[in-house]
py3Dmol code that shows the C-alpha trace and the ligand (Angstrom):
import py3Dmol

protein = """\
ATOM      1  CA  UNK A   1       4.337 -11.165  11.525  1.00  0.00           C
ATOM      2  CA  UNK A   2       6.080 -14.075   9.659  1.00  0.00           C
ATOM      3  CA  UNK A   3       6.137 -13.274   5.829  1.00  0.00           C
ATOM      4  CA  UNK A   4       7.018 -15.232   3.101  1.00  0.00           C
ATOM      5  CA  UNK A   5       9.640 -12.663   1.480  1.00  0.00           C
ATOM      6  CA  UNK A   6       7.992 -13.306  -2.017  1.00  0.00           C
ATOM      7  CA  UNK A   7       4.640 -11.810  -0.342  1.00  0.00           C
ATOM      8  CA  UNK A   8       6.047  -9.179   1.346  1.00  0.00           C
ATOM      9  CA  UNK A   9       6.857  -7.435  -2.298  1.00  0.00           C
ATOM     10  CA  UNK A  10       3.695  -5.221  -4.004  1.00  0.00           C
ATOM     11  CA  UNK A  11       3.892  -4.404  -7.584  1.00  0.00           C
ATOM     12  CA  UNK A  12       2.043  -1.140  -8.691  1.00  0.00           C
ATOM     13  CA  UNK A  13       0.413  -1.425 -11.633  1.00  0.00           C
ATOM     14  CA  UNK A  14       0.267   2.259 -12.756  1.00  0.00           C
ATOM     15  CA  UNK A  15      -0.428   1.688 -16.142  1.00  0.00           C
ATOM     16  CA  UNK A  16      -3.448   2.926 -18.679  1.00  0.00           C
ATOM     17  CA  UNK A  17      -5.115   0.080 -19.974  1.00  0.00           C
ATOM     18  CA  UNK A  18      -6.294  -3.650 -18.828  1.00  0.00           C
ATOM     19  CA  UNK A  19      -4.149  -4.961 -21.642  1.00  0.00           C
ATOM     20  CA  UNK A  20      -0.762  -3.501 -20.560  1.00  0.00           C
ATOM     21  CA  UNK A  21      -1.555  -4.814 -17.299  1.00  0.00           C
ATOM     22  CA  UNK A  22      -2.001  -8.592 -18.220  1.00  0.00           C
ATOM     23  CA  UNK A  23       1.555  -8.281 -20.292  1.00  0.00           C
ATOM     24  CA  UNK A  24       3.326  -6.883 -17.253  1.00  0.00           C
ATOM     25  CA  UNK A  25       1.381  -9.727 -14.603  1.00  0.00           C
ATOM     26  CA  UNK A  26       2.096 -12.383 -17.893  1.00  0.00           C
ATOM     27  CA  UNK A  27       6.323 -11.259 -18.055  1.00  0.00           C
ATOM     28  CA  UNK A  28       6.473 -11.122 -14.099  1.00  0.00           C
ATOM     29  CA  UNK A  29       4.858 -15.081 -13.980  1.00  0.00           C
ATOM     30  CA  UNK A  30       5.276 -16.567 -10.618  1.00  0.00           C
ATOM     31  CA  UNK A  31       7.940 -13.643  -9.553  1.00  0.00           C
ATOM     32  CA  UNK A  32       4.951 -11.504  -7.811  1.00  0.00           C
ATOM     33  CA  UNK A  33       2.133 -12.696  -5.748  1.00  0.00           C
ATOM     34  CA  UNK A  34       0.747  -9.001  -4.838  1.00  0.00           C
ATOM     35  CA  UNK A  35      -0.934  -6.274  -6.800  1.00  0.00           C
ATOM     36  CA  UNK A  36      -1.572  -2.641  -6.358  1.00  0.00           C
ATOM     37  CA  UNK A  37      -4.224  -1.106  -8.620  1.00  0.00           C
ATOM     38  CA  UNK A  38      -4.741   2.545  -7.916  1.00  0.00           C
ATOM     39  CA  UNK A  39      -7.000   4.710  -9.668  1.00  0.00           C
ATOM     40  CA  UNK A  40      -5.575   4.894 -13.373  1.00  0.00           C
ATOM     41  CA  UNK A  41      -6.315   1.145 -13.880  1.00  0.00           C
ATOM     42  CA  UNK A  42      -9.448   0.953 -11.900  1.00  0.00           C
ATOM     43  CA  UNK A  43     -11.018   3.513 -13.617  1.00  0.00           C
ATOM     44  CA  UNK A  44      -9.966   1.998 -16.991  1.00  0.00           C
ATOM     45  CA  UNK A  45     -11.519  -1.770 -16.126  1.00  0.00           C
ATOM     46  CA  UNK A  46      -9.107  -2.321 -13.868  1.00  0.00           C
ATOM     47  CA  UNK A  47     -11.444  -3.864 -11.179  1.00  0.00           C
ATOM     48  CA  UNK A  48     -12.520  -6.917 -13.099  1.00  0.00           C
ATOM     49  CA  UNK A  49      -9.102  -7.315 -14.023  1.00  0.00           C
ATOM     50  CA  UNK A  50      -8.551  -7.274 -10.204  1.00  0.00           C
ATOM     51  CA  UNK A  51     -10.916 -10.292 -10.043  1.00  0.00           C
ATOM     52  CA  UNK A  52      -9.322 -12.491 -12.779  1.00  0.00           C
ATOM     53  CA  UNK A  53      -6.544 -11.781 -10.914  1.00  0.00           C
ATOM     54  CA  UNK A  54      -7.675 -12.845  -7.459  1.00  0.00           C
ATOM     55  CA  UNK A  55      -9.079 -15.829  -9.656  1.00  0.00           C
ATOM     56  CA  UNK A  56      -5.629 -16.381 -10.652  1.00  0.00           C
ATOM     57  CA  UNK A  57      -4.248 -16.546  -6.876  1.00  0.00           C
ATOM     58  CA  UNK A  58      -2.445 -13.134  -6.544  1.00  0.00           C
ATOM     59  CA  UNK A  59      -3.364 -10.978  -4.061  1.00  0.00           C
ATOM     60  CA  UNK A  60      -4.783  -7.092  -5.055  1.00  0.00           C
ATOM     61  CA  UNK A  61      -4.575  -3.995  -3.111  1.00  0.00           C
ATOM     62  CA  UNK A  62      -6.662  -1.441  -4.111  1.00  0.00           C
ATOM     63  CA  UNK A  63      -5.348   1.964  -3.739  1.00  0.00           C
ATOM     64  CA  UNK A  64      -8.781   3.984  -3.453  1.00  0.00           C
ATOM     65  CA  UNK A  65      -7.992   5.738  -0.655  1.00  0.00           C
ATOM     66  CA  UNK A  66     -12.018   5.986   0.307  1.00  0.00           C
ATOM     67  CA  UNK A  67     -13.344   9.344   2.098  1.00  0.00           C
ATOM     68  CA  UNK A  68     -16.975   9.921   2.355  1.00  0.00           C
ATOM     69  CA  UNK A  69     -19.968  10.072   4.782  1.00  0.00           C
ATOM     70  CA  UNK A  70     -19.833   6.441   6.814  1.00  0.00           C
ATOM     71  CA  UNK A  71     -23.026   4.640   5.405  1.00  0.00           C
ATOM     72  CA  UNK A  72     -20.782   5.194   1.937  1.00  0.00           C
ATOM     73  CA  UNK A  73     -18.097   4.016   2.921  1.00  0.00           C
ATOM     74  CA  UNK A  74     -19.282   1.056   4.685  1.00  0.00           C
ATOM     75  CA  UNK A  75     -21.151   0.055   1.441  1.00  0.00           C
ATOM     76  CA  UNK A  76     -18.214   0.645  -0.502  1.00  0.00           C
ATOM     77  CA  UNK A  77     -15.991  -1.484   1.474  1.00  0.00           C
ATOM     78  CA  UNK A  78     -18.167  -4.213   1.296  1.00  0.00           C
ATOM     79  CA  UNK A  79     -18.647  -4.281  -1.888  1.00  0.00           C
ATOM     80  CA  UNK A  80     -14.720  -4.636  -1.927  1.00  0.00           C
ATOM     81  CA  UNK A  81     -14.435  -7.334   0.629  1.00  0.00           C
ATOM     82  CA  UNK A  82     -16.691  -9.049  -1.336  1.00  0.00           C
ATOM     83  CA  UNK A  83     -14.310  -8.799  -4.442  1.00  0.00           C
ATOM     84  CA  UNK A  84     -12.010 -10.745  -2.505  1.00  0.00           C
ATOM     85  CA  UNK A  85      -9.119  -7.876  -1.855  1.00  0.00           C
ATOM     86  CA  UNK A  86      -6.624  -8.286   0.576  1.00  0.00           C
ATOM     87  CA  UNK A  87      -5.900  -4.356   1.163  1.00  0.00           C
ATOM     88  CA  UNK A  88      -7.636  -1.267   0.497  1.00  0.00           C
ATOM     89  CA  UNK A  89      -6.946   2.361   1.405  1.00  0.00           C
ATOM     90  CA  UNK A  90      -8.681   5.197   3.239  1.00  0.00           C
ATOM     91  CA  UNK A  91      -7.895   7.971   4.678  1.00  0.00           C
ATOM     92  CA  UNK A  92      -7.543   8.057   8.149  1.00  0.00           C
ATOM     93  CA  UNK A  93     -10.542  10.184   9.396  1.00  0.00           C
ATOM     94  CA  UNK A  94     -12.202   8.180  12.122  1.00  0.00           C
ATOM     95  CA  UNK A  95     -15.538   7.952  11.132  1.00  0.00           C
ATOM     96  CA  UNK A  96     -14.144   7.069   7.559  1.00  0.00           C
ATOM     97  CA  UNK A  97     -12.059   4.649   9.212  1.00  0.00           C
ATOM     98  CA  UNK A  98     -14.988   2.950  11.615  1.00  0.00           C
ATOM     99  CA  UNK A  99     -16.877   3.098   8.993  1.00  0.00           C
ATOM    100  CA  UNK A 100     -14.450   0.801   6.770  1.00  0.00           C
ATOM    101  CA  UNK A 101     -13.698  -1.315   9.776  1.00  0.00           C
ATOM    102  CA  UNK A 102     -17.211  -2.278  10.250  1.00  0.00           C
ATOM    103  CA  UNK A 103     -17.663  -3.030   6.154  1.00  0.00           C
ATOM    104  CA  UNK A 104     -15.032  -5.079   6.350  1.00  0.00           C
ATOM    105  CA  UNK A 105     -15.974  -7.296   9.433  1.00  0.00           C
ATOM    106  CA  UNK A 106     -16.330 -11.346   8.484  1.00  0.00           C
ATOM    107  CA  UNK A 107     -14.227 -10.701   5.231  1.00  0.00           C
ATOM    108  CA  UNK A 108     -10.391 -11.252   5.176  1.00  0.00           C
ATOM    109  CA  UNK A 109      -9.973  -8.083   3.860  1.00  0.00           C
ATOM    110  CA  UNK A 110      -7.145  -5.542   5.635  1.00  0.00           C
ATOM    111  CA  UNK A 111      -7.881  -1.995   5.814  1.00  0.00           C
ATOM    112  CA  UNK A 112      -4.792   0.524   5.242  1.00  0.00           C
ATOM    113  CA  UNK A 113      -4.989   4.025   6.501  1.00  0.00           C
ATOM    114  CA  UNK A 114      -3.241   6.609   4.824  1.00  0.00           C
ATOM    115  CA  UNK A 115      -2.710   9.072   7.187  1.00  0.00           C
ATOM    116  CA  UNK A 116      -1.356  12.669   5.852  1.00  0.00           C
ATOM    117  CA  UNK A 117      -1.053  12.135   1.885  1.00  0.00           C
ATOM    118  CA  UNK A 118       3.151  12.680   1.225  1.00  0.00           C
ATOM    119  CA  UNK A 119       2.609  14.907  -1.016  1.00  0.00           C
ATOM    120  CA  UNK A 120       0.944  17.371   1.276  1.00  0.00           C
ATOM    121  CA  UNK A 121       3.626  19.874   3.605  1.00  0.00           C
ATOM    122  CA  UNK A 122       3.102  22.462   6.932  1.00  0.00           C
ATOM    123  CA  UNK A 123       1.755  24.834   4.264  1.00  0.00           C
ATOM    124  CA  UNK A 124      -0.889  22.664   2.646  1.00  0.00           C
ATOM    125  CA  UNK A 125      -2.723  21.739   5.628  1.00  0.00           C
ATOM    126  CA  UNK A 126      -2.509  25.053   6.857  1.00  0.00           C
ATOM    127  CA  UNK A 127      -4.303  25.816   3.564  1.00  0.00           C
ATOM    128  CA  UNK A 128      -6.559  23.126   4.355  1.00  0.00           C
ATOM    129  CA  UNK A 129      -8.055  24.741   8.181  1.00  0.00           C
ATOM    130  CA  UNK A 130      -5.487  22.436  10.259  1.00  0.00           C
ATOM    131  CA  UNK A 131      -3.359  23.936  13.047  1.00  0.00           C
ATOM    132  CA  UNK A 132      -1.217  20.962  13.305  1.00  0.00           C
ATOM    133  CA  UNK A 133       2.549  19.734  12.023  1.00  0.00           C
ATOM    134  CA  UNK A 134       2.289  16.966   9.353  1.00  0.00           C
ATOM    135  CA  UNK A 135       4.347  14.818  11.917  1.00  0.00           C
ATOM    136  CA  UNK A 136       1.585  15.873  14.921  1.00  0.00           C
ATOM    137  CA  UNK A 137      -1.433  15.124  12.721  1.00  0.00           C
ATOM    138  CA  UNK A 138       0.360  11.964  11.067  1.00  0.00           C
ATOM    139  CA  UNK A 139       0.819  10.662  15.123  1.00  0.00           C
ATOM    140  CA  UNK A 140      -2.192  11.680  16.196  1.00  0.00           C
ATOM    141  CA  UNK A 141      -4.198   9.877  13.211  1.00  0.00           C
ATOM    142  CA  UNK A 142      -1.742   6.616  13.689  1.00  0.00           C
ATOM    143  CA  UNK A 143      -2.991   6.038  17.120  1.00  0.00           C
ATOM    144  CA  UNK A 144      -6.706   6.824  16.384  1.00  0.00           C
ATOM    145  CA  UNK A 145      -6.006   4.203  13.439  1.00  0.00           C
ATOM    146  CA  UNK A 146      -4.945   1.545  15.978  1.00  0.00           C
ATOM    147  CA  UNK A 147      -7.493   2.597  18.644  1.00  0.00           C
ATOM    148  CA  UNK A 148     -10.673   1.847  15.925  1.00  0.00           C
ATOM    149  CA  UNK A 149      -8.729  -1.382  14.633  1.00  0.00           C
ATOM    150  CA  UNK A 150      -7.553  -0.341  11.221  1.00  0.00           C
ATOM    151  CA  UNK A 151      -5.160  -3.024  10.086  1.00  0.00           C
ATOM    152  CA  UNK A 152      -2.550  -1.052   8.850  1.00  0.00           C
ATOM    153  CA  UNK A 153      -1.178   2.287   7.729  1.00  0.00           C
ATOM    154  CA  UNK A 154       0.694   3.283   4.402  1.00  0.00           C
ATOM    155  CA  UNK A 155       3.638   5.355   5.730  1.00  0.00           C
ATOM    156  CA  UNK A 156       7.396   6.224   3.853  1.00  0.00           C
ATOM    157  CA  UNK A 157      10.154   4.055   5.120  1.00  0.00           C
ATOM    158  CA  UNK A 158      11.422   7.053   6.783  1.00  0.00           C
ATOM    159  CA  UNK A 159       8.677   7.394   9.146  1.00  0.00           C
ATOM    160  CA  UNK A 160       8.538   3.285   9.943  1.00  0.00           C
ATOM    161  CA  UNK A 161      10.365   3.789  13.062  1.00  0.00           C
ATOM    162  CA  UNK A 162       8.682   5.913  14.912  1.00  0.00           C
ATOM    163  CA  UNK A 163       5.175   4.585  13.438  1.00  0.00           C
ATOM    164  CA  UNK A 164       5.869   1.288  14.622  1.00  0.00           C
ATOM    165  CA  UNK A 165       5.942   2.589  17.845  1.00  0.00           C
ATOM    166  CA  UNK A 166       2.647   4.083  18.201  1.00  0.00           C
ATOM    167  CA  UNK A 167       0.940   1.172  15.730  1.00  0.00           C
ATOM    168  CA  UNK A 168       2.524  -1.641  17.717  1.00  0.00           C
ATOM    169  CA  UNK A 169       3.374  -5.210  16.342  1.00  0.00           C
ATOM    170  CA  UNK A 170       0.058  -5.670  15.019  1.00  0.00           C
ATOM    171  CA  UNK A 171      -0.601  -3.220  11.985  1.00  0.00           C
ATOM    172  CA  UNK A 172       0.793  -3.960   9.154  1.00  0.00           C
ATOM    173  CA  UNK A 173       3.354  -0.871   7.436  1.00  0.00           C
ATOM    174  CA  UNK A 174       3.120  -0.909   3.871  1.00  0.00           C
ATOM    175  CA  UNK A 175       6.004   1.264   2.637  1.00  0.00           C
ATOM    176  CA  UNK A 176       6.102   2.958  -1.277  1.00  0.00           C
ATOM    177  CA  UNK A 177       9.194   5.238  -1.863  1.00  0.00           C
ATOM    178  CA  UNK A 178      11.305   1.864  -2.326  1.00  0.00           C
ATOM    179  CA  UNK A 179      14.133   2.583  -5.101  1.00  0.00           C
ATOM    180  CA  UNK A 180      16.610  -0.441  -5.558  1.00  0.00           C
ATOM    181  CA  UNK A 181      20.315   0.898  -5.642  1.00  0.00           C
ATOM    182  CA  UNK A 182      21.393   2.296  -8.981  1.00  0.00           C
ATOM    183  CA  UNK A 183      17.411   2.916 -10.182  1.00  0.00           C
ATOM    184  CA  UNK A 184      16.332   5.998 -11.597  1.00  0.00           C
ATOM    185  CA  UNK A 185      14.747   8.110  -8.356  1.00  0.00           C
ATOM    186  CA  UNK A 186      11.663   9.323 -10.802  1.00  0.00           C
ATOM    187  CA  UNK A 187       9.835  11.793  -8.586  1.00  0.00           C
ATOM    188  CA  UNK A 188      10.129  10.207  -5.226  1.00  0.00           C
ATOM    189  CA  UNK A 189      12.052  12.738  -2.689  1.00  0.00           C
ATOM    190  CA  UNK A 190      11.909  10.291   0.844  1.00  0.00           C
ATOM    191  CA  UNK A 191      13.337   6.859  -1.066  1.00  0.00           C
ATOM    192  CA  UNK A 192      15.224   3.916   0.917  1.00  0.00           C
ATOM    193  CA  UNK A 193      16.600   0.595  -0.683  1.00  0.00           C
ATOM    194  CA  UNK A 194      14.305  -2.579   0.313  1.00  0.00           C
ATOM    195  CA  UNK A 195      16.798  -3.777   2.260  1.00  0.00           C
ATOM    196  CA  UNK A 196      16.891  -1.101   4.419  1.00  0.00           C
ATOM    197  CA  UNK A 197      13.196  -0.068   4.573  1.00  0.00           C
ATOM    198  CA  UNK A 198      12.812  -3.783   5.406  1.00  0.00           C
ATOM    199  CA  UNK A 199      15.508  -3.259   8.155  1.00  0.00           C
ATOM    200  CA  UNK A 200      13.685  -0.346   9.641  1.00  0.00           C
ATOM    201  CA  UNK A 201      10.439  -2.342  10.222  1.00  0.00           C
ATOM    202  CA  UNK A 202       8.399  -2.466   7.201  1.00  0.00           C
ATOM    203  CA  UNK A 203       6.142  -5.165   6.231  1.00  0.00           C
ATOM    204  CA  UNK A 204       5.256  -4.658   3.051  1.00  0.00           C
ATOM    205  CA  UNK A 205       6.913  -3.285  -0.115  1.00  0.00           C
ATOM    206  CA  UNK A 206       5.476  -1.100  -2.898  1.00  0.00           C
ATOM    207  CA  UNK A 207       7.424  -0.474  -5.770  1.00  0.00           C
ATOM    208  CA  UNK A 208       6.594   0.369  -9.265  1.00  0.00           C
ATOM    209  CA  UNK A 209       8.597   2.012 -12.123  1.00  0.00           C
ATOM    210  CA  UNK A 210      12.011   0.335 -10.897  1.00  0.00           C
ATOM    211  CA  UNK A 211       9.674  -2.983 -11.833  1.00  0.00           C
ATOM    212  CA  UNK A 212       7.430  -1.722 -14.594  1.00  0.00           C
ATOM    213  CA  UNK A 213       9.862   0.038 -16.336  1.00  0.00           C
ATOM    214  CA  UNK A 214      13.334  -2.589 -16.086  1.00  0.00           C
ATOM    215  CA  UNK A 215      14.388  -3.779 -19.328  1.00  0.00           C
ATOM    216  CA  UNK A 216      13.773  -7.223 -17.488  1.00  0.00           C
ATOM    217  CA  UNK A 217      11.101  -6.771 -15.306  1.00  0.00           C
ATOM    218  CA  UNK A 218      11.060 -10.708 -13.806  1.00  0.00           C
ATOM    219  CA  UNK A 219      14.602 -10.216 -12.999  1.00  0.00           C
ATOM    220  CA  UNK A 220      13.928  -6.827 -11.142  1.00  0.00           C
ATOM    221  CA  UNK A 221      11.072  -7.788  -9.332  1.00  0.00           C
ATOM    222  CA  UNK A 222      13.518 -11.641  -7.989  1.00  0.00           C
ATOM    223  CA  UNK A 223      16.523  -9.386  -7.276  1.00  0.00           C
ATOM    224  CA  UNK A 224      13.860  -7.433  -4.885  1.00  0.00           C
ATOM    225  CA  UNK A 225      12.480 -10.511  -3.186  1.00  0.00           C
ATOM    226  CA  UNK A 226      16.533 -11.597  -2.680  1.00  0.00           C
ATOM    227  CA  UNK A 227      16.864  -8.584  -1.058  1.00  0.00           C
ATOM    228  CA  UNK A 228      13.731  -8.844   1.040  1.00  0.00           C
ATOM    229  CA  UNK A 229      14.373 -12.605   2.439  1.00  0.00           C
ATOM    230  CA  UNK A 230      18.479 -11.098   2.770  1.00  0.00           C
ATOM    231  CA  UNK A 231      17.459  -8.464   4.954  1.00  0.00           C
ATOM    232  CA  UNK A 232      14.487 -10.403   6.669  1.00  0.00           C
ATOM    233  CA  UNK A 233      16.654 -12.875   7.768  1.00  0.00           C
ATOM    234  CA  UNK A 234      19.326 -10.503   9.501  1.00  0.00           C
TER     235      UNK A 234
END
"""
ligand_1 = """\
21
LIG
O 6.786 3.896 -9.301
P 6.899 3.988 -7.809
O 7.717 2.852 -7.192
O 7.340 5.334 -7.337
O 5.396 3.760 -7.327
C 5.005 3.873 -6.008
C 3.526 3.637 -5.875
O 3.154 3.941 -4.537
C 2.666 4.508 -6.762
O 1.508 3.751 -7.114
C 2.289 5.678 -5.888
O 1.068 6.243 -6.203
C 2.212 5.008 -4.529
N 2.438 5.907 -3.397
C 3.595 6.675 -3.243
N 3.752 7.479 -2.161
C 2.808 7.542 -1.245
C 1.657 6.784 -1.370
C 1.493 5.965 -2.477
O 4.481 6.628 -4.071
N 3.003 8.286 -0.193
"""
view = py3Dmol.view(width=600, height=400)
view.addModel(protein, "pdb")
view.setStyle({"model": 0}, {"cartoon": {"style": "trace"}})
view.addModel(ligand_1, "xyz")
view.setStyle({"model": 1}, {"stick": {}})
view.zoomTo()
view.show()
């Protein structure tokens, strides 16, 4: 897959309001091409923001991370494609995921499965009804992912590796967790540097507070992209 480095960066917006949102996109300019909007901005207007944006020539993932019976989700994710997204998250539950594949067909947008949330240990799925490792059921729902044509999974940079092997060349990895050196590590636990989640196979780039919340968020968001097209070109 042959990137422009500038494209390969994400910028999550997690802020609260439509208005904070078109300061941050107005101070990063030109700097970032690619949005994440999750659910704090979409539920606060944040999808027809998503369309001035896509009007604007930026590219908009939306974090929804869809689950529901297929006919829902199909409907759902056309609605989306029709939005003009470029990614959108569900979780990776086959008939969720067959379901998004088929809402999706004719439209360029990319379905991302999110395949255990990172938040979630042995314990909590356990807790859940599953008799399964997170690393077992995070395999198991990678291949299934690639076998019903999902486009690409959201994974930490830590698991890249041995993703990329089930996944192939294909799927896109879209990698949060990212934490430039010297930035403030929030409440991320499994964090790598761009350069070296870019190093270990990642396609994509999420990052948000070392971005959103720099003193100079154009400059953060170029030294990034210098990193990127550094490490790209190894
Ligand atoms: O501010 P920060 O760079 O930590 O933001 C990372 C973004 O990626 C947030 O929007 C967060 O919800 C998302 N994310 C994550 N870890 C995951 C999946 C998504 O941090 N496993």
């Amino acid at each position: 897959m042959t990137l422009d480095a500038r494209e390969r960066l994400i910028v999550a917006l997690d802020l609260p309001s439509v208005a904070d949102a078109e300061k941050m996109v107005a101070r990063l300019g030109d700097a970032v091409w690619f949005y994440k909007i999750g659910y704090q901005l979409g539920f606060a207007g944040g999808l027809s923001f998503a369309s001035r944006l896509i009007a604007d020539g930026k590219q908009i993932f939306l974090d929804f991370k869809l689950h529901d019976i297929g006919n829902t989700v199909q409907k759902g994710v056309e609605s989306v494609a029709r939005l003009g997204a470029t990614f959108l998250t569900v979780h990776a539950y086959p008939q969720t995921m067959k379901a998004a594949v088929e809402g999706k067909r004719g439209s360029t947008l990319r379905i991302l499965a999110v395949t255990v949330l990172t938040s979630y240990d042995d314990t909590d799925l356990a807790a859940a009804g599953y008799d399964m490792t997170v690393g077992e059921l995070a395999a198991a729902r990678a291949a299934q992912a690639r076998d019903i044509g999902v486009d690409g999974l959201v994974c930490s940079a830590e698991e890249v590796t041995k993703l990329r092997d089930i996944a192939g060349p294909g799927m896109a990895l879209v990698t949060p967790g990212i934490r430039p050196a010297g930035s403030a590590v929030g409440d991320q636990k499994r964090i790598m540097t761009p350069a070296r989640a870019i190093e270990a196979g990642a396609d994509y780039l999420v990052v948000g507070r070392p971005i959103v919340d720099a003193h100079d968020p154009k400059a953060a968001a170029e030294a990034i992209v210098a990193e990127i097209a550094l490490a790209a070109g190894k």
